[in-house]
TORMARMAR-315449 format. One record per residue (C-alpha): x, y, z negated. Coordinates in steps of 0.25 Angstrom, whole numbers, padded with zeros to 4 digits, m for minus. Example, Ala and Ser with C-alpha at 12.3 -4.5 7.8 and 13.67 -1.06 7.14 Angstrom:
! TORMARMAR-315449
- 0049, m0018, m0031
- 0055, m0004, m0029
***
This chain:
! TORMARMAR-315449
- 0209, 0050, m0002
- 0198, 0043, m0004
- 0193, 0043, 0011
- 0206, 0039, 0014
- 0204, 0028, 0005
- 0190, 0026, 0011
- 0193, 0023, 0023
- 0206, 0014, 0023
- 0196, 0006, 0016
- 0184, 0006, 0025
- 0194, 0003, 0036
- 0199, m0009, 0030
- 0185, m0013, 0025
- 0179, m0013, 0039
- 0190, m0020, 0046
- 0191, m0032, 0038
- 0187, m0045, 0041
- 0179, m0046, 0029
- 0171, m0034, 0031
- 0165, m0040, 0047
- 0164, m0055, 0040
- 0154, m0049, 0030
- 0146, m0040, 0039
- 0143, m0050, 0049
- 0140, m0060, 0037
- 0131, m0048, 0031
- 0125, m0044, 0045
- 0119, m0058, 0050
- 0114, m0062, 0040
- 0107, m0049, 0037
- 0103, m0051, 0050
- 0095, m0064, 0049
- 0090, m0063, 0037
- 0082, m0049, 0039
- 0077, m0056, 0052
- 0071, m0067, 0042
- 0066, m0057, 0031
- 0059, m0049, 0041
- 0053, m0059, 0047
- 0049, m0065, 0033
- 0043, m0050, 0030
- 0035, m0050, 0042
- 0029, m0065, 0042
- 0025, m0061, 0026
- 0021, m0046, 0029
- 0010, m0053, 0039
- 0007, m0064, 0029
- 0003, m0054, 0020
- m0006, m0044, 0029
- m0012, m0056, 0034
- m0015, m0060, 0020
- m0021, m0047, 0014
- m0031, m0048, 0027
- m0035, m0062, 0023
- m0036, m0057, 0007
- m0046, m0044, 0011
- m0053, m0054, 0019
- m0053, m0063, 0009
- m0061, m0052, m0001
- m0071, m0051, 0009
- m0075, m0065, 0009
- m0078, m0069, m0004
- m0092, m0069, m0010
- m0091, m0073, m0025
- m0082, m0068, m0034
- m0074, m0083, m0039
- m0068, m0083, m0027
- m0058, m0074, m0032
- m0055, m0084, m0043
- m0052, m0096, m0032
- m0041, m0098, m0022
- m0047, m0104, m0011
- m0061, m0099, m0002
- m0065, m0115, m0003
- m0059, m0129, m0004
- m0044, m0129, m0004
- m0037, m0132, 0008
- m0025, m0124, 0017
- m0035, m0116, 0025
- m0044, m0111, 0013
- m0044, m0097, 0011
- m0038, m0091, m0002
- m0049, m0084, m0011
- m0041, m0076, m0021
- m0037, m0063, m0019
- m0021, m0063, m0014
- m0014, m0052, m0019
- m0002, m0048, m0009
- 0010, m0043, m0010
- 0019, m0036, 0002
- 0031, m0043, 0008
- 0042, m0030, 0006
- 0049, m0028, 0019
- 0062, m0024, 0013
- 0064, m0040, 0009
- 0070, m0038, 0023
- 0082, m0033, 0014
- 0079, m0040, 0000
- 0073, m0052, m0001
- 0072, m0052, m0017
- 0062, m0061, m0023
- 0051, m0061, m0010
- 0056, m0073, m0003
- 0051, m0080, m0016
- 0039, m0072, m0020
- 0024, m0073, m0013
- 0016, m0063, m0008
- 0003, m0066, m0012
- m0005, m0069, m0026
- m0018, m0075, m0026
- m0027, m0067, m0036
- m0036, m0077, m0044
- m0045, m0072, m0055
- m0041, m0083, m0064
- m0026, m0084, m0063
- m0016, m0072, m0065
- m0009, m0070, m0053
- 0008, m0073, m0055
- 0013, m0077, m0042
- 0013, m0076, m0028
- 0013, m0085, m0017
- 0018, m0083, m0002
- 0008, m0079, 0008
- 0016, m0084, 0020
- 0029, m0091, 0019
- 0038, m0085, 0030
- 0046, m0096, 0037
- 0056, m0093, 0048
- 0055, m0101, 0061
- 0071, m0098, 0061
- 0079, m0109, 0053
- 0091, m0100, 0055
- 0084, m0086, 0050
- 0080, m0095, 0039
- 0093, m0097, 0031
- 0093, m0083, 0030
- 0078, m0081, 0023
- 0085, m0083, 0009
- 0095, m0069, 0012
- 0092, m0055, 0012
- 0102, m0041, 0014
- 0103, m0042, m0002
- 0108, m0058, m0001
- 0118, m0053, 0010
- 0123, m0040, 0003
- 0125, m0048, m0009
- 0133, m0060, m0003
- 0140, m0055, 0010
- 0141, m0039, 0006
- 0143, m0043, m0008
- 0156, m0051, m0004
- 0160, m0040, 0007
- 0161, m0029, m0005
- 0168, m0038, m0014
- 0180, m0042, m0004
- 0182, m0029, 0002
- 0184, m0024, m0011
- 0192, m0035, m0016
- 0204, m0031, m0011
- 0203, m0017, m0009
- 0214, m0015, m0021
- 0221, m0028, m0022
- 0222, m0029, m0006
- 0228, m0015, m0004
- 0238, m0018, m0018
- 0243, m0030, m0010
- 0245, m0022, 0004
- 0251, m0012, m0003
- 0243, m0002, 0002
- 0236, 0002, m0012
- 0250, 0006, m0017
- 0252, 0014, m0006
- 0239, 0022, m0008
- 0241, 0025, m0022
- 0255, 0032, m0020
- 0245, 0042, m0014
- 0237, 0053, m0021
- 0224, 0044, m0022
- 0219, 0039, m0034
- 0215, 0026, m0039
- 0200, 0031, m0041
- 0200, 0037, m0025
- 0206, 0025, m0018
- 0196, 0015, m0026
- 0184, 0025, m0022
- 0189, 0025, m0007
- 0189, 0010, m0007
- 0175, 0010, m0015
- 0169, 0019, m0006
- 0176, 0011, 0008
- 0169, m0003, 0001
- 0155, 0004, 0000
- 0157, 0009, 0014
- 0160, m0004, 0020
- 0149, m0013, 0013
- 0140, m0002, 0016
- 0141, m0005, 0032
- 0138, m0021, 0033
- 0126, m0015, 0022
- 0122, m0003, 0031
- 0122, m0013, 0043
- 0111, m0024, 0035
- 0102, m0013, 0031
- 0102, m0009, 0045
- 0099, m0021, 0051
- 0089, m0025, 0041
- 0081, m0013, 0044
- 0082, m0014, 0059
- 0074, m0027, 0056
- 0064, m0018, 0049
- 0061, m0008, 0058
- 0061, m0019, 0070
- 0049, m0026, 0064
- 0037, m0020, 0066
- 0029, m0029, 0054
- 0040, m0023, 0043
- 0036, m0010, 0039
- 0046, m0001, 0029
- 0042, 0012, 0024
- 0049, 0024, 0017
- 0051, 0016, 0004
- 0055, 0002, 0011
- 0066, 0011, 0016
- 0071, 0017, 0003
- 0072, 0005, m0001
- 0081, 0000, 0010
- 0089, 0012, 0007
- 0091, 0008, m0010
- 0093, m0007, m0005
- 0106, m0001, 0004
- 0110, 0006, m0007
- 0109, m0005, m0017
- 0116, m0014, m0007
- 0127, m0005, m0007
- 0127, m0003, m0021
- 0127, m0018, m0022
- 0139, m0020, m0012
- 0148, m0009, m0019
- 0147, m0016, m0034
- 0154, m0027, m0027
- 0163, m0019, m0019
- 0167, m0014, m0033
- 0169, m0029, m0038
- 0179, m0033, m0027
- 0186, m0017, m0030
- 0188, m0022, m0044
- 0193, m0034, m0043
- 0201, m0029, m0032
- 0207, m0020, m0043
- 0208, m0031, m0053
- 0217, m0040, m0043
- 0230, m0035, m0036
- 0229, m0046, m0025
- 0218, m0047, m0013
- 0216, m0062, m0016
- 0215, m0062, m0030
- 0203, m0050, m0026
- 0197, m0058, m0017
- 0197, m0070, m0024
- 0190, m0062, m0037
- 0179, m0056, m0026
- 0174, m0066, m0021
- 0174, m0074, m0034
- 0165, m0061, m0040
- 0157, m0060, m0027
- 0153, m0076, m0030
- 0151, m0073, m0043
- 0143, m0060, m0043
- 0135, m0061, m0030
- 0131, m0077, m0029
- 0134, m0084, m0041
- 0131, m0077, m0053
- 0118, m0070, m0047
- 0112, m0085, m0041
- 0115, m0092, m0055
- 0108, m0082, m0063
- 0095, m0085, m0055
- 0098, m0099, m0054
- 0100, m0099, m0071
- 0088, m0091, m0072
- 0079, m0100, m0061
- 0085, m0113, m0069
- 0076, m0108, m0083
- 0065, m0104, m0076
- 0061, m0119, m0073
- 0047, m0115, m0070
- 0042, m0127, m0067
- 0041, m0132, m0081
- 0036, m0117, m0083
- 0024, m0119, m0072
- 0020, m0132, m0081
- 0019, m0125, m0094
- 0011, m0113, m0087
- 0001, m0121, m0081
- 0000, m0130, m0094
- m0001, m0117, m0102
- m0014, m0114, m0095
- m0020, m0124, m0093
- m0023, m0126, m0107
- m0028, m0111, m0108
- m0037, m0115, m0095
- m0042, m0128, m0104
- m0045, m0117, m0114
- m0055, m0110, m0103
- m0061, m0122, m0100
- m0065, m0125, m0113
- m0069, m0110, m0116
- m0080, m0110, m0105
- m0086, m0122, m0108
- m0088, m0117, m0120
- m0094, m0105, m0114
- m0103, m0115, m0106
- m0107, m0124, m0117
- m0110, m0110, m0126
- m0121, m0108, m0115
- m0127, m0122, m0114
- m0118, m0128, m0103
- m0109, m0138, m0103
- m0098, m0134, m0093
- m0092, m0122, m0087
- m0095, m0118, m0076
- m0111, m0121, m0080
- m0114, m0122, m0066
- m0128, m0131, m0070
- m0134, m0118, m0075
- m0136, m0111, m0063
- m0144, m0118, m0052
- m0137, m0120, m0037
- m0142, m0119, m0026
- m0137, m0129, m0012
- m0123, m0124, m0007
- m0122, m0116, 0004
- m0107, m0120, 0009
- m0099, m0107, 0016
- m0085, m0106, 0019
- m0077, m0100, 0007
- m0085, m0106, m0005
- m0080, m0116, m0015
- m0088, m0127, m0015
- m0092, m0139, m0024
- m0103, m0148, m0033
- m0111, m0148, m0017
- m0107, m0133, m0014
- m0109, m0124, m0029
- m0094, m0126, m0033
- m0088, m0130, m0047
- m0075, m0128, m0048
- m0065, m0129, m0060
- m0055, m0119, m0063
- m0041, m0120, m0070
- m0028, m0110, m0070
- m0035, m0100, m0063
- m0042, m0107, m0051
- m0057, m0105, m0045
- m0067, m0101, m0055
- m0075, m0115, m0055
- m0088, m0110, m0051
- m0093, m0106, m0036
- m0106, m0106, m0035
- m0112, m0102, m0022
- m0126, m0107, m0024
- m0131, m0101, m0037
- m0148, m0100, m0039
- m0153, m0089, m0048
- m0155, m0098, m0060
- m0158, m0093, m0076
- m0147, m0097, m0081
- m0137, m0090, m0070
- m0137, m0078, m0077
- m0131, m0086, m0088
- m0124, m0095, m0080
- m0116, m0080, m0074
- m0113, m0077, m0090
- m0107, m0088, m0093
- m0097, m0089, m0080
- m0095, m0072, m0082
- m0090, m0075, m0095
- m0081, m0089, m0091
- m0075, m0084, m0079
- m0071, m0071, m0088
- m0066, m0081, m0097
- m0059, m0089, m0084
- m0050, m0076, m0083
- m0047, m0075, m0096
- m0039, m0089, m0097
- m0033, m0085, m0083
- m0026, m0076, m0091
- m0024, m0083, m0103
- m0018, m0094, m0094
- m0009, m0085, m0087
- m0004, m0079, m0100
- 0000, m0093, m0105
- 0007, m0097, m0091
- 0014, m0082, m0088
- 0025, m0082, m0097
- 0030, m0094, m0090
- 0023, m0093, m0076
- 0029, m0078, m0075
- 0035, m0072, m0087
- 0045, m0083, m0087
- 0050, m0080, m0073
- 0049, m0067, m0073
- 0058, m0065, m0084
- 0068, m0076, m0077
- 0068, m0065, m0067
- 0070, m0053, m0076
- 0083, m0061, m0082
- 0086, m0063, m0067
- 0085, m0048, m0063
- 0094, m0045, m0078
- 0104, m0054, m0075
- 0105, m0052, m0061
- 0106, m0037, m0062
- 0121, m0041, m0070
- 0126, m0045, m0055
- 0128, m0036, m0042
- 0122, m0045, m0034
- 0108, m0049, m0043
- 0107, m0032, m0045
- 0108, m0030, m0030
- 0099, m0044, m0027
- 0089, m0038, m0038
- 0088, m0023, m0033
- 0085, m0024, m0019
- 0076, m0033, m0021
- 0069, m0023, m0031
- 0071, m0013, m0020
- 0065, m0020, m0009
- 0053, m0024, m0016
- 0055, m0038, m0016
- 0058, m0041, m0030
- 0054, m0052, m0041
- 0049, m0041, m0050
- 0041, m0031, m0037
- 0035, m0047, m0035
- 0029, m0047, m0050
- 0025, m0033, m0050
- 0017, m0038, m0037
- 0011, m0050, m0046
- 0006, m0042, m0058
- m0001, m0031, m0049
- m0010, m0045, m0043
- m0012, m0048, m0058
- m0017, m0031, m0059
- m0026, m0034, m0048
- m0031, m0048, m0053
- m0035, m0039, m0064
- m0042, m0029, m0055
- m0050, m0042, m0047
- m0054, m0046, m0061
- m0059, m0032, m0064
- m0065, m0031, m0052
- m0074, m0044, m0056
- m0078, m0039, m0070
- m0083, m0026, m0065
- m0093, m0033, m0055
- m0095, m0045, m0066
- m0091, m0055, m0057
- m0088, m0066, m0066
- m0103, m0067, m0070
- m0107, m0063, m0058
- m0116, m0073, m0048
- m0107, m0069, m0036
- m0095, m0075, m0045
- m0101, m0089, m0041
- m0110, m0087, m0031
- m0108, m0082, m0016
- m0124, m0084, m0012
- m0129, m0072, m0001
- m0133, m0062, m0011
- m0123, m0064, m0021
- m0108, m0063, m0014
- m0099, m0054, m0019
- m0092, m0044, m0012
- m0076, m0043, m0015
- m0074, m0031, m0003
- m0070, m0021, m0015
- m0061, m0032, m0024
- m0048, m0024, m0028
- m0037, m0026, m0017
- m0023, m0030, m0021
- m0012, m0018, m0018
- 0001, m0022, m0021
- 0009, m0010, m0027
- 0024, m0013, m0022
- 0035, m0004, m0029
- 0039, 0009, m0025
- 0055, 0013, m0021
- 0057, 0018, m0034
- 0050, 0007, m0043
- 0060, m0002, m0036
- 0071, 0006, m0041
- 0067, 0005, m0053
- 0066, m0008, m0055
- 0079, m0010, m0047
- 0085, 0001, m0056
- 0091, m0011, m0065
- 0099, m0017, m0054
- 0104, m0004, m0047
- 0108, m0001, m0061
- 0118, m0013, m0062
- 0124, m0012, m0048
- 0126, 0003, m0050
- 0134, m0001, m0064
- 0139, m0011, m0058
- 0146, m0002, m0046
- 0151, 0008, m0060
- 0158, m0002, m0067
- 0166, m0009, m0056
- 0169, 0005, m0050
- 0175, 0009, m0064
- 0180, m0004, m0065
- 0188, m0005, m0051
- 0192, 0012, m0054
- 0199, 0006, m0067
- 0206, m0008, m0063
- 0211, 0001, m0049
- 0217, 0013, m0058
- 0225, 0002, m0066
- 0227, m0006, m0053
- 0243, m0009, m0050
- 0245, m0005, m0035
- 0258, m0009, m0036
***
């Protein structure tokens, strides 16, 4: 009985108005937006090769170790040459399918000695050239499922009890020898059936744009995950098949139903989800958090400055650096070098800038092995209030909004629509949480730069300053940055949560629907 049951439903599912209205809305915009996305990918996918080129390079070409301190090659302008290390992070191809947090998130972190990495910045904006593709850029298949699909489930469902009570036809069925339980697992199972067509059809054509482009690449796990994002969708679009099926069973007329769906899919797929984040944005207020940040360190960066003159004055001098103990020799001017003072460079440091000495044209002088202790032991020093500033500006720089985002994640995984928004993006690798992951491995490999350093004794080094043929360093066996990017399975665990609440979320309003239909009056 239950086929039966099955596919009367399916029948009258697939020829309802509501059914093509909602899958050509689903389809065209699908449509353009993974024209956009990939396009997107493709433009930062050779943003980023071209940039890890320039970075292997750019190890090549430095010839004293303070360079990897400093931003900049030589004097600022827009064509200068960036001098730190850039750590960089992979676009994922399966934003094609959910965009999550990476249309907001950089790919690229600048590794400075002095400062502890906590963000990244963009290496290439993508801009479309289409004005029309671009009021798309802001959706992806998870944004559509959630809106159109959503709706879809929900008024399908709305009136599959109430609707058939009012043509009579419910009664009719009941005087047969099905049950209660089998006619609502036929209608179930016809709902799921249906919603899965239009979401068949969006992962197809998604992935013919996949295969189509030549620059995207998907391996084996890239494809299980498309195959857990189907089923999550579907999972997704039965919890509010199973809304619009009980408050069909809590009506007894189709426009009461209706009315009460479209109300809940309002509430539960647009409004409550975008008042959370725009609660939770509201507190952040992180300008004035910014403010008190930098304020915060720069008294612990007077502190250094005070420390290391009096490291200077313990040696006789009366400034740090002590740049009048060493003799120089006339500037030879290249290319690539910081200059100042007529070519032997000075430069002050504050918040993890430049170290403030470059210079090029140091003599053998007496005093320059002592002039080498006392920079080894300031520019030691220099890293140490790096991370004594960063300590007093994380809690609001990053452990502020990070745990803005965790409450996020919490309160978001209490609504079908944040659960589903939260574990694809898990699942396609392009999560908030995969991005902060990506920013404490640049931290580990700051660390491994400033291991590297200490093991050649480079801070006291005359190749920390000085570039001078015979004394230029050689950086071809610095550590290389590998991102490490989550396996399939480490994203299911940490999508566990939010699979975990859809999948209660399906029990509960199944039960729910079996008990208000067994008490349902048909008459």
């Amino acid at each position: 009985m239950i086929g039966i049951v099955f596919k009367k439903e399916m029948l009258s599912h697939l020829l309802s108005q509501r059914f093509a209205a909602c899958t050509a809305l689903d389809v065209v915009p699908i449509i353009a937006n993974g024209m956009l996305t990939s396009q997107t990918y493709v433009q930062k996918k050779a943003s980023y090769l071209k940039q890890r080129a320039v970075e292997e390079t750019k190890l090549h070409e430095i010839t004293y170790y303070s360079v990897l301190g400093s931003d900049r090659l030589s004097s600022p302008n827009e064509t200068t040459p960036k001098a730190a290390p850039r750590a960089l992070r992979l676009p994922r191809p399966l934003q094609v399918f959910a965009r999550g947090a990476e249309r907001q998130l950089g790919q690229a972190v600048k590794v400075l000695l002095f400062e502890v990495p906590y963000q990244a910045e963009e290496v290439s904006p993508f801009q479309s050239s289409n004005p029309y593709l671009a009021i798309f850029a802001f959706f992806d298949i998870v944004y559509i499922f959630q809106l159109v699909l959503g709706l879809l489930a929900i008024l399908i469902a709305s009136e599959a009890i109430s609707g058939e009570k009012e043509d009579g036809t419910l009664r009719l069925m009941l005087t047969t020898d099905v049950s209660r339980a089998q006619v609502l697992a036929g209608k179930v199972l016809a709902g799921l059936t249906t919603l899965a067509i239009p979401t068949t059809l969006g992962f197809i054509l998604l992935t013919i744009l996949l295969l189509g482009s030549e620059q995207i690449e998907v391996g084996i796990g890239e494809w299980a995950r498309v195959g857990l994002l189907f089923a999550l969708s579907l999972l997704y679009l039965l919890v509010f098949y199973l809304i619009g099926l009980a408050i069909s069973c809590a009506t007894h007329r189709s426009a009461t139903s209706l009315i009460y769906a479209l109300f809940t899919w309002a509430l539960l797929a647009i409004g409550l989800p975008n008042s959370i984040s725009a609660l939770l944005n509201e507190q952040a207020n992180m300008g004035e958090k910014h403010a008190q940040a930098h304020h915060k360190a720069a008294q612990m960066w007077n502190k250094f400055d005070q420390e290391v003159v009096d490291l200077a004055r313990a040696h006789g001098q009366t400034r740090y650096f002590p740049t009048d103990m060493v003799k120089r020799l006339p500037p030879t001017m290249k290319r690539g070098t910081i200059s100042s003072f007529g070519g032997t460079g000075t430069y002050s440091i504050r918040d993890g800038q430049t170290p403030s000495i470059y210079l090029s044209n140091v003599a053998d002088s007496p005093a320059l092995a002592e002039f080498q202790d006392i920079v080894r032991i300031g520019e030691r020093l220099r890293l140490q209030y790096a991370q004594r500033a960063w300590n007093e500006k994380a809690p609001l720089l990053e452990g502020f909004p990070r745990r803005i985002h965790r409450w996020n994640d919490r309160l978001q995984r209490l609504l079908p629509a944040g659960a589903y928004a939260q574990a694809a993006s898990i699942l396609a690798g392009t999560s908030r949480r995969e991005y902060y992951d990506f920013i404490d491995q640049v931290r580990t490999y700051r660390g491994q730069i400033i291991a590297f350093l200490e093991d050649r004794d480079a801070f006291g080094s005359r190749e920390w300053f000085n570039d001078d043929p015979g004394w230029r360093t050689d950086l071809s066996d610095l550590p290389r940055f590998h991102e490490r990017s989550w396996t399939v399975a480490q994203s299911l665990r940490y999508a566990l949560p939010a699979l975990t609440a859809l999948t209660l979320y399906a029990v509960v309003l199944f039960v729910l629907a079996n008990r208000l239909f067994a008490r349902y009056d048909a008459m």
